[in-house]
C-alpha positions as semicolon CSV with decimal commas, in nm:
position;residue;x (nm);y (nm);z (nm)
1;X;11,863;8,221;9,499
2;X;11,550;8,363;9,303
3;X;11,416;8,685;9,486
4;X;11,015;8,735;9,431
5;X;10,850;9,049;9,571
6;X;10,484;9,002;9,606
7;X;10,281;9,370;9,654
8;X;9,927;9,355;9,773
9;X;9,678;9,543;9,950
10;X;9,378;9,342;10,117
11;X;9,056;9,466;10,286
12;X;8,829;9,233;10,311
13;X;9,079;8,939;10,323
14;X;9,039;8,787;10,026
15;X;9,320;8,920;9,830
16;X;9,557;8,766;10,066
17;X;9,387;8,454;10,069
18;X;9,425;8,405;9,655
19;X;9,809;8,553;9,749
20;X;9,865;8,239;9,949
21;X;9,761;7,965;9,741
22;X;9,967;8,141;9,456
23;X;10,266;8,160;9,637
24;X;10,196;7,825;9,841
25;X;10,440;7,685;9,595
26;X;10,669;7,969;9,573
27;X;10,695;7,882;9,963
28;X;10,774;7,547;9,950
29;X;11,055;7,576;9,688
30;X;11,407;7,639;9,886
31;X;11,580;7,822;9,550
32;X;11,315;8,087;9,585
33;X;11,323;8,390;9,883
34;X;10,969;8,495;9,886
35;X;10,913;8,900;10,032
36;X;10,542;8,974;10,072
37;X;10,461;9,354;10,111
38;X;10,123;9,396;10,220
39;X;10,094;9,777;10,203
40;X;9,892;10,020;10,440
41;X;9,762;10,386;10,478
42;X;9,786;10,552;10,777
43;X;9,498;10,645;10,793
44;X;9,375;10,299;10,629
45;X;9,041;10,189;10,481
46;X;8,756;9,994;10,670
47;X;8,572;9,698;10,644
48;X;8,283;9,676;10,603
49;X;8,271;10,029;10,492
50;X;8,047;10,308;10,647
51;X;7,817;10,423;10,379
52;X;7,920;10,746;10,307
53;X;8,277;10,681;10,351
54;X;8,229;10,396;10,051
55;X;8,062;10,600;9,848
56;X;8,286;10,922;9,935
57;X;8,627;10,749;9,896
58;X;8,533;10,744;9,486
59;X;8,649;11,118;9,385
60;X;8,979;11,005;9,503
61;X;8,978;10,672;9,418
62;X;8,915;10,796;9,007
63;X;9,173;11,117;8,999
64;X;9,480;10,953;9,207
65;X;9,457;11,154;9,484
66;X;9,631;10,916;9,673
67;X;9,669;10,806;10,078
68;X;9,973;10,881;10,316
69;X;10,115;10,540;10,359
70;X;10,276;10,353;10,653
71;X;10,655;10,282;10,593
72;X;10,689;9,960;10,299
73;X;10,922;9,677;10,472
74;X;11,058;9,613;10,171
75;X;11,419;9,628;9,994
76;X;11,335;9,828;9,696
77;X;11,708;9,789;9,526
78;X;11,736;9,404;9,614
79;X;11,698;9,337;9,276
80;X;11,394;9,081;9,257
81;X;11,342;8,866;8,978
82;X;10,979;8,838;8,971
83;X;10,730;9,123;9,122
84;X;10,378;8,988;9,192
85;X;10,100;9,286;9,235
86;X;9,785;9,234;9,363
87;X;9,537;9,477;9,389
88;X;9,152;9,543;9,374
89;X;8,915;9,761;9,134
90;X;8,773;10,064;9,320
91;X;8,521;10,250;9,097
92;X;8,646;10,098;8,765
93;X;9,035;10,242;8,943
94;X;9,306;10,055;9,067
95;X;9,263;10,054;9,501
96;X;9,396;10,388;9,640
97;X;9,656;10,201;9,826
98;X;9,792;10,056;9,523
99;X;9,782;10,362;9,329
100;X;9,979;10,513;9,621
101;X;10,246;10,239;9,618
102;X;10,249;10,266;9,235
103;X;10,347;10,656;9,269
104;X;10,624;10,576;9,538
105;X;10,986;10,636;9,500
106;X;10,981;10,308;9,637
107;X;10,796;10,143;9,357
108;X;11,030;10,382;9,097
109;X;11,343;10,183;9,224
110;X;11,219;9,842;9,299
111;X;11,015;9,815;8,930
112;X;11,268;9,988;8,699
113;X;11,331;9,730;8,479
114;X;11,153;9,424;8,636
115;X;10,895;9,166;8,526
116;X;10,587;9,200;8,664
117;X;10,258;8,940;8,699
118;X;9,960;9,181;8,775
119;X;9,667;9,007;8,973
120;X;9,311;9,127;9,033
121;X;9,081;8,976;9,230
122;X;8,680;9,190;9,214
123;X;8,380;9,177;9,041
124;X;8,383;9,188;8,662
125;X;8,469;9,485;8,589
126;X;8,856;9,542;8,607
127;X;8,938;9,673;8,230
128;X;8,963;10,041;8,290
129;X;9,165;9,965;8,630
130;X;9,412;9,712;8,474
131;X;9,465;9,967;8,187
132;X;9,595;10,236;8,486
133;X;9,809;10,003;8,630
134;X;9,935;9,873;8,303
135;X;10,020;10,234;8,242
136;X;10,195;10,307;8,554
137;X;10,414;10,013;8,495
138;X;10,514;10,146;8,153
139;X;10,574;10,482;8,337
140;X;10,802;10,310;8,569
141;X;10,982;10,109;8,318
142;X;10,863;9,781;8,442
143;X;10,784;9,451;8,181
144;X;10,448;9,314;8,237
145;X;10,469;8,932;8,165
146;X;10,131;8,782;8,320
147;X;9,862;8,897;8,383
148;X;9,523;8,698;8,624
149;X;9,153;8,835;8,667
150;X;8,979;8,641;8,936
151;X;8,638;8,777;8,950
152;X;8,301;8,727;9,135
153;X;8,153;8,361;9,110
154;X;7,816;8,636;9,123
155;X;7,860;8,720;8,728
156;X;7,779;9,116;8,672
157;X;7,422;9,098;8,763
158;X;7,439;8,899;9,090
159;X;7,734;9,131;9,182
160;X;7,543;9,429;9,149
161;X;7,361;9,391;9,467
162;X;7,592;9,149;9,634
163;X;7,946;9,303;9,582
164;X;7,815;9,683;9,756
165;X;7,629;9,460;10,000
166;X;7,952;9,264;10,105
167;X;8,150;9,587;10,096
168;X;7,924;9,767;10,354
169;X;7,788;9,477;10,590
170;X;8,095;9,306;10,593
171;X;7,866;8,956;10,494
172;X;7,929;8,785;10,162
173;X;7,581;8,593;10,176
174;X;7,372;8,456;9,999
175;X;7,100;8,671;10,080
176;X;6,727;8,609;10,072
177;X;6,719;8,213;10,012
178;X;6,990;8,284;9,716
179;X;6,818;8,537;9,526
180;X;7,127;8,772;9,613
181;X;7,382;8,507;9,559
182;X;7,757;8,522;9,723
183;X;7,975;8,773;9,662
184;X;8,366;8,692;9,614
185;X;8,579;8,478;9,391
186;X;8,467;8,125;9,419
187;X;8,677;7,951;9,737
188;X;8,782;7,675;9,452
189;X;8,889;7,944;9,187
190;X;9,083;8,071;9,494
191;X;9,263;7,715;9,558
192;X;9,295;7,703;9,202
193;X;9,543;8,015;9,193
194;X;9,820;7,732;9,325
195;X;9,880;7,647;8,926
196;X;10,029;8,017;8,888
197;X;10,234;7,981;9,158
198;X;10,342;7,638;9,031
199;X;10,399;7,773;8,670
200;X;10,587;8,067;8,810
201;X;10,823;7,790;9,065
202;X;10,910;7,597;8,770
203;X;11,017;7,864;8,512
204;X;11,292;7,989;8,825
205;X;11,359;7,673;8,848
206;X;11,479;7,566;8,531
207;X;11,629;7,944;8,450
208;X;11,329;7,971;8,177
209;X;11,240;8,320;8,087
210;X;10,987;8,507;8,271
211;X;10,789;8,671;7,912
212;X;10,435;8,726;7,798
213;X;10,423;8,298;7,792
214;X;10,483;8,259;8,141
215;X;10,108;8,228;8,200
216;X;9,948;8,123;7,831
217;X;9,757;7,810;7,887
218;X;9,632;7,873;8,267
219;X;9,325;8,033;8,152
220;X;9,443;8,324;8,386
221;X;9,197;8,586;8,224
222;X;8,838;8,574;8,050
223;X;8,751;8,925;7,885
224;X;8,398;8,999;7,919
225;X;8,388;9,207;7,583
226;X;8,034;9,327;7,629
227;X;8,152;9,515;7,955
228;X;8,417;9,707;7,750
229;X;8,167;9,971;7,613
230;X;7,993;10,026;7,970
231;X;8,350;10,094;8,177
232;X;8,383;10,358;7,889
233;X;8,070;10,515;7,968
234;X;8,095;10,468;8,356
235;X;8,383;10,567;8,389
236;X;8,330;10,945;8,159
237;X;8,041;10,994;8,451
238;X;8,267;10,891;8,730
239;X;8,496;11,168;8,621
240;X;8,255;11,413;8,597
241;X;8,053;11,359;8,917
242;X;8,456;11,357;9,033
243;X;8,541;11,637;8,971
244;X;8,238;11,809;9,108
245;X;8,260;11,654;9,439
246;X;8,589;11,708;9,490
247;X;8,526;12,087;9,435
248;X;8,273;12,058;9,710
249;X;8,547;11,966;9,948
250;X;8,742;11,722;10,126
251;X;8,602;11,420;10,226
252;X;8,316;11,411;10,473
253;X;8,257;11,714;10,370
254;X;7,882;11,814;10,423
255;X;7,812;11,984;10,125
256;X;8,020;11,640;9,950
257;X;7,814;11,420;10,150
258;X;7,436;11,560;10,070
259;X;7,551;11,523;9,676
260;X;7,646;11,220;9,740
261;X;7,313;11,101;9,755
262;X;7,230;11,191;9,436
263;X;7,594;11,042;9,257
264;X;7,432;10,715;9,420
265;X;7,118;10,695;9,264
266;X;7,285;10,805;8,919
267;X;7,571;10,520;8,954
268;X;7,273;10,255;9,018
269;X;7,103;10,372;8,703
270;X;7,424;10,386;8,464
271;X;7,499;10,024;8,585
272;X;7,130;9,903;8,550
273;X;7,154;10,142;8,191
274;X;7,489;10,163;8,034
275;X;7,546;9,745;8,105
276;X;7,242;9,634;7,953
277;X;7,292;9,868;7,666
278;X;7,658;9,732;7,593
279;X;7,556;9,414;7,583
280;X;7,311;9,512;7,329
281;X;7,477;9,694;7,146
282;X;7,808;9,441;7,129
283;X;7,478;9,157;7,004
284;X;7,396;9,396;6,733
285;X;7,715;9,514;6,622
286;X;7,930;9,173;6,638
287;X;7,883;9,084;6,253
288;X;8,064;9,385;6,195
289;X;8,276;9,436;6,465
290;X;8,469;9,093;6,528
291;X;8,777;9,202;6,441
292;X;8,770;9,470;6,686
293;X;8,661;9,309;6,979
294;X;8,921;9,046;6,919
295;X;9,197;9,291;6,907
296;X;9,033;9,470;7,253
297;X;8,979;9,148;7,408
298;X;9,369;9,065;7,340
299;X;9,453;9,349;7,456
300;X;9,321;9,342;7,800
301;X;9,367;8,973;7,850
302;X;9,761;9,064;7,735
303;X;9,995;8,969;7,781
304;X;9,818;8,580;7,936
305;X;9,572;8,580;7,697
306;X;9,221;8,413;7,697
């Protein structure tokens, strides 16, 4: 019997939807025991959000400072073949419940030496998040053989408005007749996740090895290089404004929660600044810089590839 842990935290519901097509055929496949953890704070997160608890939650969400969790379920020494992890991008960070789980001593003994598929289901852009958890699983000795980026059928600009708009009305849309379009992964990119699950059935099946080629030819990740340059640049502010706020205070703090005001407007104009300006500057810079990108776009697609 093949033993596959599958780790995941959901808010809005539509990690655990992509979760279940995946493992649909996982499921079905007797020589398989399937264990899905689907982890939780104590104190957990909303949906849709309150405004200043969204916007609040980021301090923690980009310096770790991680959640008390409920109790996992979970046999962390069963010795699991496979370990699936699914998990969202919070402020160009991994979600703080995944972080939290990541930082466990559960997670220390059930990842030692395991394979590992990483999964991400957000908007665009995941890079600087995946490279955290790709680090904690090299902390904790795990092997990462697959990785999958499901992102927003939005693209990055229709996600700008619609992704914070789903996130704090608890509505996907479309809004105004479309010109907001939907936010979420596309319900047939969803259905599509089956073939991973499929791929994954068959290699336990047949006692193939679960390596970096367990996913190659699933088109399981497109790298949007142009957003590589922005995260950078995002993500510097993020842990400045960070670091101020959190020497404010606590969350809901009222002396956090008046600056707060002000980190918004700056995060809408890095995103409507810093994006357009990678983009630009990855049009003007690609005769010289194609070997680069190639080796940056490998190395966040790694190890599915493009």
């Amino acid at each position: 019997m093949k033993k596959v842990l599958v780790v995941h935290y959901t808010q809005t519901g539509q990690m655990g939807r992509v979760l279940e097509a995946l493992c649909a055929p996982l499921k079905a496949d007797p020589g398989i025991s399937l264990c899905v953890e689907q982890v939780k704070p104590k104190r957990d997160f909303p949906f849709p959000w309150p405004f200043f608890r969204f916007f609040d939650t980021f301090p923690e969400a980009v310096y770790g400072d991680i959640p008390e969790m409920e109790p996992y379920a979970f046999d962390p020494d069963a010795g699991y073949d496979l370990v699936i992890l699914g998990y969202q991008a919070w402020f160009l960070s991994p979600s703080l419940p995944i972080q939290a789980f990541l930082k466990s001593p559960e997670a220390a003994r059930a990842l030692k030496g395991a394979k590992v598929v990483t999964l991400v289901a957000c908007r665009d852009m995941w890079l600087k998040a995946q490279e955290i958890v790709v680090a904690e699983l090299q902390r904790l000795g795990a092997e990462h053989v697959g990785h999958i980026a499901l992102v927003d059928e939005a693209g990055s600009a229709g996600s700008f408005l619609a992704t914070p708009l789903w996130m704090l009305t608890g509505e996907p849309g479309p809004r105004w007749g479309g010109l907001i379009p939907k936010a979420g992964v596309a319900p047939h990119k969803v259905a599509a996740a089956s073939r991973f699950g499929e791929r994954i059935a068959e290699r336990l099946k047949e006692g193939q090895p679960l390596d970096g080629a367990l996913l190659k030819g699933l088109d399981a990740v497109q790298v949007n290089i142009a957003l590589i340059s922005s995260e950078n640049a995002i993500r510097r502010g993020f842990k400045v404004w960070g670091a101020f706020l959190r020497f404010l205070g606590p969350q809901g703090n009222w002396r956090r929660q008046a600056v707060l005001l002000v980190y918004v407007l700056w995060l809408c104009v890095a995103i409507l600044v810093f994006v357009p300006l990678g983009f630009l500057f990855r049009k003007l810079s690609a005769p010289f810089s194609k070997r680069r990108n190639a080796e940056l776009a490998a190395r966040y697609a790694g190890p599915s590839g493009e």
